[in-house]
Every structure is written in structure tokens, then in C-alpha cells.
Phi, psi and omega in degrees: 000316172323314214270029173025204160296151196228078166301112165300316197252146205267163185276138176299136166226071174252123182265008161058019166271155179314309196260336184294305193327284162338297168311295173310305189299331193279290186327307174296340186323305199271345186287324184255064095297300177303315172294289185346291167289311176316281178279354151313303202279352167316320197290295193306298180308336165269293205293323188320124198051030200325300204284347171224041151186113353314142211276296172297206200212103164312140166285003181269309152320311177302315174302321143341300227277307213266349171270003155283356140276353179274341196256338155310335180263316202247270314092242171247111162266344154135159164293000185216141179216154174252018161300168163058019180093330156108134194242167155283155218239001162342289175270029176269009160323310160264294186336311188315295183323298183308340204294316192317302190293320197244255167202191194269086223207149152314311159331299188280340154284343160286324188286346198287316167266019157273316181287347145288311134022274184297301154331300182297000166271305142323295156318294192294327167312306143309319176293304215276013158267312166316330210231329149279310192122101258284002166271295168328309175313274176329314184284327174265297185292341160314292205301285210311295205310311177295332206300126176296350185294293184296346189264356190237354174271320160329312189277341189238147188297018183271166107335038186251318182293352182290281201341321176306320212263316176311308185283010155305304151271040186241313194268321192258009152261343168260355175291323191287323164330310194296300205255341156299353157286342192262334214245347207234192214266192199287307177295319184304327153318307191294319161312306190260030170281345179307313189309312197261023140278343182287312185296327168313277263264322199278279185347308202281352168297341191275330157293011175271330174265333180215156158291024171260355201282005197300291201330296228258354168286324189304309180329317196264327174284326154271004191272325185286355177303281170311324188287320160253356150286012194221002117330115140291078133201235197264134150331314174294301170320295184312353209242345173275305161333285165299299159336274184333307175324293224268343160329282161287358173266339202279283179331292202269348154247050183298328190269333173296318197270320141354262182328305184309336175278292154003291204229092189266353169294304201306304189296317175272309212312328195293349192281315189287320180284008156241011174310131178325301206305352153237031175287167189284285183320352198266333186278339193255355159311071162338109162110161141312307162288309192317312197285327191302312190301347195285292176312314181299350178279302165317300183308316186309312192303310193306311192286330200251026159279331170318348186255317174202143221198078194279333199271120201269151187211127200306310201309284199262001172065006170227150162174159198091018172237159189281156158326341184226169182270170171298327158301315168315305199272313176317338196257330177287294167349302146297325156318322210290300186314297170324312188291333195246301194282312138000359208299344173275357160251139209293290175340301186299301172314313174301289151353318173269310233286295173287330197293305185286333165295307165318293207286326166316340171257029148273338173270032211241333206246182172288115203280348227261297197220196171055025217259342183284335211269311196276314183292329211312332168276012142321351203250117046248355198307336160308313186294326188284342194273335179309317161289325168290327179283327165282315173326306188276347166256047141260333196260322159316321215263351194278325193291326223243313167264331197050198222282342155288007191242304163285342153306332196245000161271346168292296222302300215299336179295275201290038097316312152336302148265032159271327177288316165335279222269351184268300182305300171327309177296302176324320194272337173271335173232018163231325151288291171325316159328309183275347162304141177276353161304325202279269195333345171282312172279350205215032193321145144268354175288279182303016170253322171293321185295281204313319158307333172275353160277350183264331163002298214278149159339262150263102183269347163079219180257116159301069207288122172234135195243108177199125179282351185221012156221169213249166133255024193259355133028119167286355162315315202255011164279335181253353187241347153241078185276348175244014156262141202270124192199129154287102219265115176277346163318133170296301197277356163224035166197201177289111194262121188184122195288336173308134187288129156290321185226157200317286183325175180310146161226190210196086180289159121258125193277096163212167196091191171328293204332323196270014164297335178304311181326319171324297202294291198315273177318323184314316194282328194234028202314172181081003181255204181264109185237137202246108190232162177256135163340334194265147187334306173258099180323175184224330165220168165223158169230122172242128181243132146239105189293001165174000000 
């Protein structure tokens, strides 16, 4: 403890002039050449096919579509909605926007979270140049641009990648908070206290996005903990800093902490209702030890996802492959390690700090699914500790080999994210797509019926025979939101082949269900019949115009 802080990376002299700026850039050009093309190619890698991979369209998605249509009707909806079990409503804000820009469409709700998405590779290039340093930077935002973890959330209508991108830039206005206090002289202190009303400020922000942020908040709170008991300086000093911190976090998450005190069922229950502590195996453990053997099983499980990853998951459609291809994550692994003996410099501490806070709030949660969803604020900080694990086996090969031993831990590093970016991509638009979880989850047979029931001129009342949605389904509430429909299904209506109304009508089949078709034309012959294309159709379409 004595031995105070330890900074890896040089003290900022940045004077925030017209001409310093001009300067750093000229000095700097290909280095903002390189962020630059990292995020072209970032951009390109989320929208490209935006709308057909994932091929279908989740209803977790639609709900994205439809309270950005609610908020296009009303305003201000409040920071919580109880749709979906209930979310934090932060990036439905942009959904709104994009709906405003564009149209109320698959696209424009997958683009509203591509584009945090897309954002979040610059962020992470800045957090992790400020807290390593421009090789680390570079080596780590190259992994996170290709990586399928961040390219399949980046791709989808949840609210799970803004948390990415918030807590990112949150974390990289408080390392720079940090070390411009720690590095620079009393006034240059006193001048840069704005940073920690700005990081406050991005902090209080992160409860508007995903319910995953409890880890990376805890995360943070304790890296500003260390970070100033381990501050050679006066308590009274240390009290301008923090105040700001905790100010601009006040502020800016005034309308969340508002409700939350208010509606505290409301607000936690989506957390609680995934808790270990009533998963059934957790419950149904005799003993102290058995459950303790349970959680350690968890952890374990937990600690090797960067590696592996068995639990397959309906919600987001992936899992049994780990978070990282295997060089990435063996190098993060070691980052991880390198990083943990570092521990006095604030970057690294943070860094062990979210990655083990992230995979820790998996043994925390429902074991069942969600474990790529629930880590996400691992992100970008696996990749930078992934670059500290390539850094430091360079620093090996030079002590040990000299300049042929770093040369040849240079070559191996960019093979390592040369291989990183061929598996990720192959593996995110060409394998995956064909798994039967993701084909399960991102289903196209009902999303194709219902475009060929809407086909028709006039398709009328929308008789739906489907065993395993409603039609109030949020797919057909945001993509036909003026159409009209029945559930004719045993299991969510009255089952009965008979036409009910004069006017046009519109069977739609699927499932068991399109054995039904025979009768149905026998009673009704003459109308418009639509069957899918595949050897055992999955629908049918019956048009009767009247």
C-alpha cells in the first residue's frame, strides 16, 4: 500500500487548444487513421445484411420497435416499462428516432442498437489508449471489431449493447479522470476536476440500459475506493474529486433513482426473478455443502466462459461456443493474470475488477440461459486484457530472446488476430446462422407467413392456427400493427374451421395445424392458396376474398 500507484502509460499534457490538437494529429495521423477504418469496418460488420441475419425478427425485438412507437406518440415514458417482463427504456430513445427517420421496420430497430454498437469500438479504443496505451489499443479494439460476441448483440433489437457502449465510455472518462489527477501537478488538478463531474455524469447513465449494470457498478466503486486510498494525499483534498463523481452521477441518474425509490418491486423484480437463489437446482440442494458445491460449479462454469460456453439459449439464440475464439481468450486469460499482479495501476485493477465482476454475476443469476447477455459489460475490457497478454508475451520474448524473441511474439500476436477475425466472421455469418438453436430462436417460417397473409389486396380477418403464439405475438403488433386477427388455435382460442365473417378472410396454418387445410377448401372451395416452399411445409395460407 505504501508504495502508492503505479501508471503503465505516460501523464497527459493535454492544454485543449485549436493548435495543440492540430499538432497531436499531425504527430498522430495514422494512429486516427487506423480508429477510423476499425470503425468503418465496424459499421460495415453490423449492418451488412442487417435484416437477414438474424433471418427472423424476435419478439423481443418487436418490443424495442413498439415502445419506440409509444414514445413517438407520448414523450417521455418514464426510465421503466413493463413490457417484456420489464426493461430499462434508455436506448428505446434512438429506436424512437430511427422509427422518426426511417419507418417502423426491422431495420430501423436493429439499426438504433447497431449503432451503439458501432460507437462502442471507438470507446473502447480510447478507454483502453488512456489506461494501456496505443499497441494494446490497437490489438484489442482490432479483436472486439471482428468479435461474434459484440457483432451478434450489435445485430439485434435488445437493449443489451447500449450497456456496452455506456459502460465503456464511463469507465474510460474515469481512468482519464484518474490519471489526470494522479499525474499532473496541484493546479493541473484543480483545472481537471471537470473530468470527474463528466465521468459521474456518463456513470449515472448506465442504469437506463440493460439490468446487467449492479457487476460493473460495484466494479467501479471499488476501483475509486482503491484509487484513493492508495492517493498520497490529504482526505480534505480527495473530497473535491469524489463530490463531483458522486454529483454528476446524482444528476444525471435523478429520473432512475426517482422511480426506483418509488417502485422498488418494480424496478429489481426483473433482477429477482432470475436470481440463482430460486433456480430449482439451487433449491432443491440438501445442505449447506451441496449448495456451496452448486455455486462452485457455477463459478467455474463461469470463470471458462471466455473459453466455453454449454448453455444453449432460446432468448439470443447462442451459446456453446465460448465468448472468445481460443487465442483471444487464452491471451485474455493471461492478460487476466498479468493484470491481477498490476494491481496498482488503475486501468488493470479495473479491468480484473469488471471482467470477474461480469463472469461473477453469473453465479448470482439463472443458470439456464443468458450468461453472453448478462457478461456484456466484459466488453471491451476482455480484449484489452487480451492485448496486455500479447504485450507482456513481447516483453517476454525481448528479455529472454532479445530482438528475434520480440519479433517473433509480434509475428505470433497478429496471427492469433488474424485467426481471431476469420473464425469470428465465418463463424457469426456462416455457422451460426444454421445451428438449430439460432434457427429455432430467429424462426422465418411465421415471419414469412405472416408476409404472405398480408400479400393479399385485402386479406380481411386473419383466422391464426399456431400452437405456439397468440396473435397479439409482438412481431405482428409492430410490423401489421393495423391488422386484424383471431387466434382459431386450441391453445390460445376457440378451435373451429368455420368462416365467421362475410368479408374477406385469411386462414393461416402452421405447425400440426396445416393438416387442417383439406377440410378447409373442401367447406370453402376457390379461394388463394399459399403453401411454404419446404419439403414438410411449416404454413399454409388460404385467401378467401369474401
Amino acid at each position: 500500500m505504501r508504495r502508492g500507484l503505479v501508471w503503465e502509460t505516460g501523464p497527459h499534457n493535454w492544454q485543449w487548444s485549436a493548435g495543440f490538437i492540430r499538432a497531436w494529429a499531425g504527430q498522430n495521423g495514422w494512429e486516427l487513421i487506423a480508429v477510423v477504418l476499425l470503425t468503418v469496418a465496424a459499421a460495415f460488420l453490423r449492418v451488412y445484411r442487417l435484416e437477414e441475419i438474424p433471418a427472423g425478427f424476435h419478439g423481443d425485438e418487436a418490443v424495442t420497435g413498439i415502445e419506440g412507437l409509444r414514445i413517438l406518440q407520448e414523450g417521455w415514458i418514464g426510465p421503466y416499462t413493463t413490457s417484456a417482463l420489464g426493461q430499462l427504456t434508455g436506448p428505446f430513445y434512438l429506436t424512437a428516432l430511427m422509427i422518426w427517420l426511417l419507418d417502423a421496420s426491422k431495420f430501423a430497430v436493429r439499426l438504433s442498437m447497431g449503432l451503439f454498437g458501432i460507437a462502442t469500438v471507438p470507446a473502447a479504443y480510447i478507454l483502453l489508449r488512456i489506461g494501456f496505451g496505443r499497441w494494446i489499443a490497437l490489438f484489442g479494439t482490432s479483436a472486439l471489431t471482428v468479435s461474434y460476441w459484440h457483432l451478434h448483440f450489435s445485430r439485434l433489437g435488445f437493449g443489451v449493447v447500449p450497456l456496452a457502449f455506456a459502460s465503456t465510455a464511463a469507465a474510460a472518462a474515469l481512468v482519464w479522470a484518474m490519471k489526470s489527477y494522479d499525474a499532473g501537478s496541484p493546479g493541473e488538478r484543480h483545472r481537471n476536476l471537470w473530468s470527474w463531474f463528466a465521468a459521474g455524469v456518463l456513470l449515472g447513465l448506465i442504469p437506463y440500459t440493460y439490468f446487467a449494470f449492479p457487476t460493473f457498478v460495484v466494479a467501479m466503486f471499488a476501483s475509486i475506493t482503491l484509487f484513493f486510498v492508495l492517493q498520497r494525499e490529504s482526505f480534505r483534498r480527495k473530497a473535491a474529486p469524489f463530490s463531483l463523481l458522486v454529483c454528476g452521477a446524482a444528476v444525471s441518474a435523478a429520473p432512475v433513482l426517482k422511480f426506483a425509490a418509488g417502485s422498488l418491486g418494480a424496478y429489481f423484480g426483473r433482477m429477482n426473478q432470475k436470481s440463482v437463489w430460486d433456480y430449482h437446482e439451487f433449491v432443491s440442494a440438501e445442505g449447506i455443502g451441496a449448495k456451496a458445491g452448486f455455486l462452485a460449479e457455477r463459478a467455474w462454469e463461469a470463470f471458462l466462459l471466455l473459453l466455453r460456453n454449454p448453455r444453449m439459449d432460446g432468448v439470443d439464440g447462442i451459446g456453446g461456443v465460448g465468448a472468445l475464439d481460443l487465442g483471444i481468450a487464452l491471451l485474455a486469460y493471461f492478460g487476466l493474470f498479468v493484470s491481477i499482479r498490476k494491481w496498482r495501476s488503475p486501468p488493470h485493477l479495473m479491468a480484473v475488477l469488471v471482467v470477474l465482476g461480469a463472469l461473477s454475476g453469473l453465479v448470482l443469476t439463472d443458470p439456464s440461459a443468458g450468461s453472453m447477455r448478462r457478461s456484456i459489460t466484459a466488453i471491451p475490457w476482455v480484449f484489452g486484457l487480451a492485448g496486455v497478454g500479447a504485450g507482456a508475451a513481447v516483453q517476454f520474448g525481448y528479455r529472454h530472446l532479445g530482438d528475434w524473441g520480440r519479433s517473433a511474439a509480434v509475428g505470433a500476436s497478429v496471427l492469433v488476430l488474424l485467426v481471431s477475425g476469420v473464425w469470428n466472421l465465418s463463424f457469426y455469418f456462416i455457422e451460426l446462422p444454421s445451428t438449430p438453436t439460432f434457427k429455432w430462436t430467429f424462426a422465418t417460417y411465421y415471419f414469412e407467413s405472416l408476409d404472405a397473409a398480408h400479400s393479399f389486396e385485402e386479406p380481411g380477418t386473419i383466422y391464426y392456427f399456431s400452437g405456439q403464439r397468440r396473435f397479439e405475438y409482438e412481431t405482428i403488433r409492430f410490423l401489421y400493427p393495423d391488422s386484424h386477427g383471431i387466434d382459431r388455435s386450441r391453445e390460445f382460442g376457440i378451435f373451429d374451421l368455420e368462416k365467421l365473417d362475410p368479408g374477406p378472410v385469411t386462414y393461416l396454418l402452421e405447425g400440426p395445424y396445416v393438416e387442417e387445410i383439406d377440410k378447409i377448401m373442401e367447406m370453402y372451395p376457390g379461394g388463394e392458396l399459399i403453401v411454404d416452399e419446404g419439403p414438410d411445409p411449416l404454413y399454409v395460407i388460404y385467401h378467401l376474398k369474401g
